[in-house]
N, C-alpha and C positions, 0 to 999 in steps of 0.2 A: 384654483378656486373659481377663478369666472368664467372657465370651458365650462365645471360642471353645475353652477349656476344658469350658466345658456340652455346648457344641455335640457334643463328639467322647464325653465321657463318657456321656452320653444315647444316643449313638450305639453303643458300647459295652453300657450294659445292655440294648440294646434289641437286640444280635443275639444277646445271651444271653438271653434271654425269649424270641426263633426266632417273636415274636406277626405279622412280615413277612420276608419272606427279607432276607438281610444287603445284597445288592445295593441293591434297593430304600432301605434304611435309611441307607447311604452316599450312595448318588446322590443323595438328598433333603435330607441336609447339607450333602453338599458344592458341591451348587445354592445350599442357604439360606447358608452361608456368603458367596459373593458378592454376592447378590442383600443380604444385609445392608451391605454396605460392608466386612467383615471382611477381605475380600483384592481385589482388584483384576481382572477379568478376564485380563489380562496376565499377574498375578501367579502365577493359579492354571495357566494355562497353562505355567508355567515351572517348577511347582512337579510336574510330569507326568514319571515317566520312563518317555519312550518308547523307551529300550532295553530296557526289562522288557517292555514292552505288545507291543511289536514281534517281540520271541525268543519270547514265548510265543505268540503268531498264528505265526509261520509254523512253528511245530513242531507246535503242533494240526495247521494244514494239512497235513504233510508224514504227518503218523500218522493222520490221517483219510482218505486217502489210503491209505498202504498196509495200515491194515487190512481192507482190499475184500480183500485178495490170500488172505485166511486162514491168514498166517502163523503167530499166536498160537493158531492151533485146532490148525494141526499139530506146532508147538511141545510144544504141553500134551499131543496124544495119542503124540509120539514119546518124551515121557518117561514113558509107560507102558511103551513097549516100552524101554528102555535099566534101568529096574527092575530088570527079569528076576524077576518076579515076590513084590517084596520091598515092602511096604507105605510102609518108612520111608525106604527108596531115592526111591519116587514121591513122597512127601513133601517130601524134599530137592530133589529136581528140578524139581519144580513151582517151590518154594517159591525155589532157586537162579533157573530163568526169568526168575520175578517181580522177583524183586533186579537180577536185568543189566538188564530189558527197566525197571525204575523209572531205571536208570540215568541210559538215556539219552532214554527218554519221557517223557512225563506219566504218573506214578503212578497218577493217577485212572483212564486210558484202558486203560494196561496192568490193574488190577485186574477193570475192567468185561468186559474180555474175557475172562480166566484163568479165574476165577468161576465161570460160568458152567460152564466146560468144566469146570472140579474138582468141581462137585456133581455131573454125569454120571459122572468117573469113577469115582469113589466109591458112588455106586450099584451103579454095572458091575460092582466087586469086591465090593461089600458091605460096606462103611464106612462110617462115620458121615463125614460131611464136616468135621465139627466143626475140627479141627485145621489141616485144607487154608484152610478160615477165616479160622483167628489167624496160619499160618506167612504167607499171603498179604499181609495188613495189614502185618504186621509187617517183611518184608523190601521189601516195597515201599515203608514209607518209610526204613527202612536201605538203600536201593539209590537211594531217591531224596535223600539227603547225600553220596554218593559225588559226587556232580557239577556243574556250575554249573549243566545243566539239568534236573538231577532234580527238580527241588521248585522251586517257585514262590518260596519265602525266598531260595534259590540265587541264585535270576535276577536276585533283589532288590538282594541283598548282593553279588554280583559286579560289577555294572553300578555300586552306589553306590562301591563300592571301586576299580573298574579291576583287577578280580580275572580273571587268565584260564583258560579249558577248563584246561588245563595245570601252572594254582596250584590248582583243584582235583582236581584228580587229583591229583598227588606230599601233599597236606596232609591232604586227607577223604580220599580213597580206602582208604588203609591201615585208616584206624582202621572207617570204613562194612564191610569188611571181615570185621574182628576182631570188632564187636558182632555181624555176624552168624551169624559160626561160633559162637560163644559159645551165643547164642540155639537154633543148632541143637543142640549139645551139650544144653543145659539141657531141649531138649523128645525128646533123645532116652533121656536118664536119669527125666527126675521127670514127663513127662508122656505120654509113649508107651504107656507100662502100661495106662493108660484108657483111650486110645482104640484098641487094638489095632492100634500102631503094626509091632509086630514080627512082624504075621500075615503070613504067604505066600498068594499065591493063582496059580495057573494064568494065566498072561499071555499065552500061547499058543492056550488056548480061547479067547479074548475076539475074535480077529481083526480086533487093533487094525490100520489103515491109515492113516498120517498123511499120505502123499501125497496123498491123494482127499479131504486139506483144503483144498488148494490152489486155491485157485478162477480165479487166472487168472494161468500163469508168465510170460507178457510183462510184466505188471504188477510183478508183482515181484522182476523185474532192475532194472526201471527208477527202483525204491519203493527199494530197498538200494542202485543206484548213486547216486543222488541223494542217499541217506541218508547215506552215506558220504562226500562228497564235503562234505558239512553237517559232519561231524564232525572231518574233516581241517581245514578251514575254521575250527571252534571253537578248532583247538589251535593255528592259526599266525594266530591274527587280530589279535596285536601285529604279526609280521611282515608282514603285510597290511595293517595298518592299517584296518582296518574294525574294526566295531563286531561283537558277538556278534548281534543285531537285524539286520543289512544280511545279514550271512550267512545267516539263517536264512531271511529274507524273499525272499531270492533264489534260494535252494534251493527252498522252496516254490512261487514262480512258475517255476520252470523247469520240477518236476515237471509244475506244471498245464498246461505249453506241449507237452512228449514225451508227455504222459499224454492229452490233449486232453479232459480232464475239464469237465463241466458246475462253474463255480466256485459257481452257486447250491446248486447239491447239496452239493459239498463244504464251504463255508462255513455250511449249516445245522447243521453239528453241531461247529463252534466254540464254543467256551463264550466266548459272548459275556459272557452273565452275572458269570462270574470275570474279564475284562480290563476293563468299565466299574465294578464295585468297586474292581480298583485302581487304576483313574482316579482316583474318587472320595478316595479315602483318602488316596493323596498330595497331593490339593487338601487335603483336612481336616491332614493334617500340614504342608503348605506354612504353613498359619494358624497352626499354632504354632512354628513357627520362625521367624514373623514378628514373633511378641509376646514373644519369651524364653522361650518355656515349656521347649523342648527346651535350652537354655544352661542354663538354672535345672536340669534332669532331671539333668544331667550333672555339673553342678557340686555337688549331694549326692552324688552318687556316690561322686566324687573326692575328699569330704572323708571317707570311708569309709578309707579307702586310697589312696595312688599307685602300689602294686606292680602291674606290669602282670599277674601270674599270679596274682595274687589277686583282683583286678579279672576275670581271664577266668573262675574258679571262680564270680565272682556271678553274671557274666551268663549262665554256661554253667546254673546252679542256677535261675535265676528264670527263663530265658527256658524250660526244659522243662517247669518247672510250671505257669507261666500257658499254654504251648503245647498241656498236657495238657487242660485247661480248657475253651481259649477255640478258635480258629481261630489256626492262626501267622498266617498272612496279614497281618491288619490289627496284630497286634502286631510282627512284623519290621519293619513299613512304619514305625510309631513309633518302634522302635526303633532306626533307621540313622543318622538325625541326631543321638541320643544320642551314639553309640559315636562319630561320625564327631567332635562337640566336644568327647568326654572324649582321642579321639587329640590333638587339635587343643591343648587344654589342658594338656595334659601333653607332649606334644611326642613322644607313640608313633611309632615307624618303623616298627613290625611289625604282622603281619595279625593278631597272637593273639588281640585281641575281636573280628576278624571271623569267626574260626574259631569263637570259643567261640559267639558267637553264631547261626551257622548248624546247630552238633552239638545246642545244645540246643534249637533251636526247632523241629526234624528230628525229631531223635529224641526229642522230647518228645510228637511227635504220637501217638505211640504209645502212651500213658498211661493213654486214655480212649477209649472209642467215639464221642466225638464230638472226640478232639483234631486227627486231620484229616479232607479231605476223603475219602481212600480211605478210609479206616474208618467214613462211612455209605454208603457205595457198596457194600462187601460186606455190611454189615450188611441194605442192604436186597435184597441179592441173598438172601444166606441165609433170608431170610422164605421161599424158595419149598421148602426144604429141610426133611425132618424132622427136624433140629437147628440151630436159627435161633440168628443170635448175638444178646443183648441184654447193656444196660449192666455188670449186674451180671456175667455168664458170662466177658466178655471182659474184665474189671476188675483179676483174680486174677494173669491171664497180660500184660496188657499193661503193669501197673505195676509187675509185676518184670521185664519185658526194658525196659522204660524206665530202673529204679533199677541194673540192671545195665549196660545202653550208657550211661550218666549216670557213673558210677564210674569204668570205662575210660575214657570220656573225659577228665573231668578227671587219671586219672593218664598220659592221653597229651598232656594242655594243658602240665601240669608238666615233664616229661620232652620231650617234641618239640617244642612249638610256642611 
């Protein structure tokens, strides 16, 4: 038990030191774990879920893919023209895109594209980009807890629960929502004033065209039909009886069958990186579920309290601040088999720690410049800007729309769920 306690804690400080990328640093445990005898080859294979590995591949595919079509380009420059020349309108709109399109993408992908196009506009008018920045960050991981496939914790906690498209939607969606109207209210009062959010500018001079983004429309009939038929698929995949993984894997091969795409091409720019980490990490947590570490986790917990809505307030509180911190990633991945023996112990019927658990380790990301992935992805997009985000800048605004979607959340834990 205390090799493979080492094993994961060392592994832990060591992707907060950033001295080797976090991939690397898992892959090399969760090797050295086997190769010690701590788990069994078999073991560790069993210890893999490949419904997570599996939904998150074929929706990379499917969005790597249709972002050839330049959707996202005409997206961002059609909500210049629907503005009508109103700064905080474009603001909103952008910043609305980003929330649907984290929805149902990878937040990561959706921001890498946005991004870019927002520091263009912003020039164009003559605004500091600075805002387009944090509303970016910010609603794209509120848009990516709206879903089970917004966010990589989603994909985690759905598959570990048998949670489906449908459980979250009617449970996250609402509240994903409400923090982010909130959010826009709060930066349309206390922080607009700075950035000359409420200037007007000529929208009409600029002779924006957002069609003449579109780079190829046979693509993207085929990119939306597929895409859709993926999402219908999510929502009736009890009644189907497939797995969220089978549907997505097959959407994606289908597109690549109508699309007659090169798959080398298109599989370059899978993050592979992110799906062999959480290989890795479910191997390192399969080790501790093997020695009691995770039964022992849970069963402190439990001697905290048996009240289930009290119990979701801890995890809802801890899992945002470690998630501000650290990477949720490999802390959700720890934390499932907790939540799943403290059900198990107490004899829970309801999803309310898996719920708490997904709002705060979401919308926790938000916290910190480096609490999730989207948030060094803009960050290092805005280095190319004359108002670049860094730790401190985005510190002020990100930890109070975290301490504010933290609050509503747990007064929608108590009250709904």
């Amino acid at each position: 038990m205390t090799l493979t306690i080492s094993f994961i804690l060392i592994a832990y400080i060591l992707i907060a030191l950033e001295k080797w990328h976090r991939t690397t640093i898992v892959f090399f445990f969760a090797t050295l774990t086997v190769v010690t005898g701590l788990i069994t080859p078999d073991e560790a294979w069993t210890a893999i879920d490949y419904n997570t590995i599996g939904l998150l591949l074929g929706m990379m595919i499917i969005v790597n893919i249709m972002k050839q079509t330049g959707i996202f380009r005409y997206l961002a420059l059609y909500s210049v023209k629907l503005s009508r020349g109103s700064v905080f309108k474009l603001f909103f709109t952008i910043a609305a895109i980003t929330w649907l399109a984290s929805a149902f993408l990878d937040n990561v992908t959706t921001v890498m594209l946005i991004t870019p196009i927002s520091i263009f506009i912003a020039e164009m008018i003559g605004i500091s980009p600075f805002p387009f920045f944090i509303g970016e960050i910010i609603a794209s991981n509120m848009g990516g807890t709206a879903t089970l496939i917004g966010d990589p914790p989603n994909v985690m906690i759905g598959s570990a629960a048998h949670l489906s498209f449908f459980d979250f939607l009617t449970h996250l969606t609402p509240i994903a929502l409400l923090v982010y109207l909130v959010f826009i209210l709060y930066f349309k009062i206390f922080v607009g004033p700075q950035y000359n959010l409420h200037k007007k500018f000529n929208a009409q001079s600029l002779n924006i065209q957002p069609e003449k983004a579109i780079k190829d429309y046979k693509l993207l009939k085929k990119s939306l039909f597929v895409f859709l038929l993926v999402i219908i698929g999510f929502m009736l995949h009890h009644v189907l009886n497939f797995e969220p993984s089978i549907i997505a894997l097959t959407g994606a091969a289908f597109l690549l069958i109508i699309t007659k795409h090169d798959p080398e091409e298109v599989l370059k720019d899978v993050e592979w990186a992110t799906l062999i980490f959480l290989t890795g990490f479910f191997i390192l947590v399969g080790s501790l579920e093997k020695y009691g570490v995770i039964h022992l986790i849970a069963t402190l917990i439990v001697s905290i309290t048996n009240n289930v809505k009290f119990l979701a307030l801890i995890v809802l509180i801890v899992s945002a601040i470690i998630s501000a911190l650290l990477d949720n990633i490999p802390f959700v991945a720890a934390m499932i088999p907790v939540i799943a023996s403290i059900n198990q112990t107490l004899g829970i019927t309801s999803n309310t720690l898996w719920w708490a658990l997904a709002l705060g380790s979401c919308l926790g990301g938000n916290g910190t410049l480096v609490g999730a992935s989207a948030n060094i992805v803009v960050a290092g997009i805005s280095s190319r800007s004359s108002t670049p985000l860094t730790f401190k800048n985005y510190l002020k605004h990100g930890a109070l729309a975290t301490l504010i979607s933290i609050l509503l959340s747990g007064i929608y834990i108590i009250l709904f769920l």
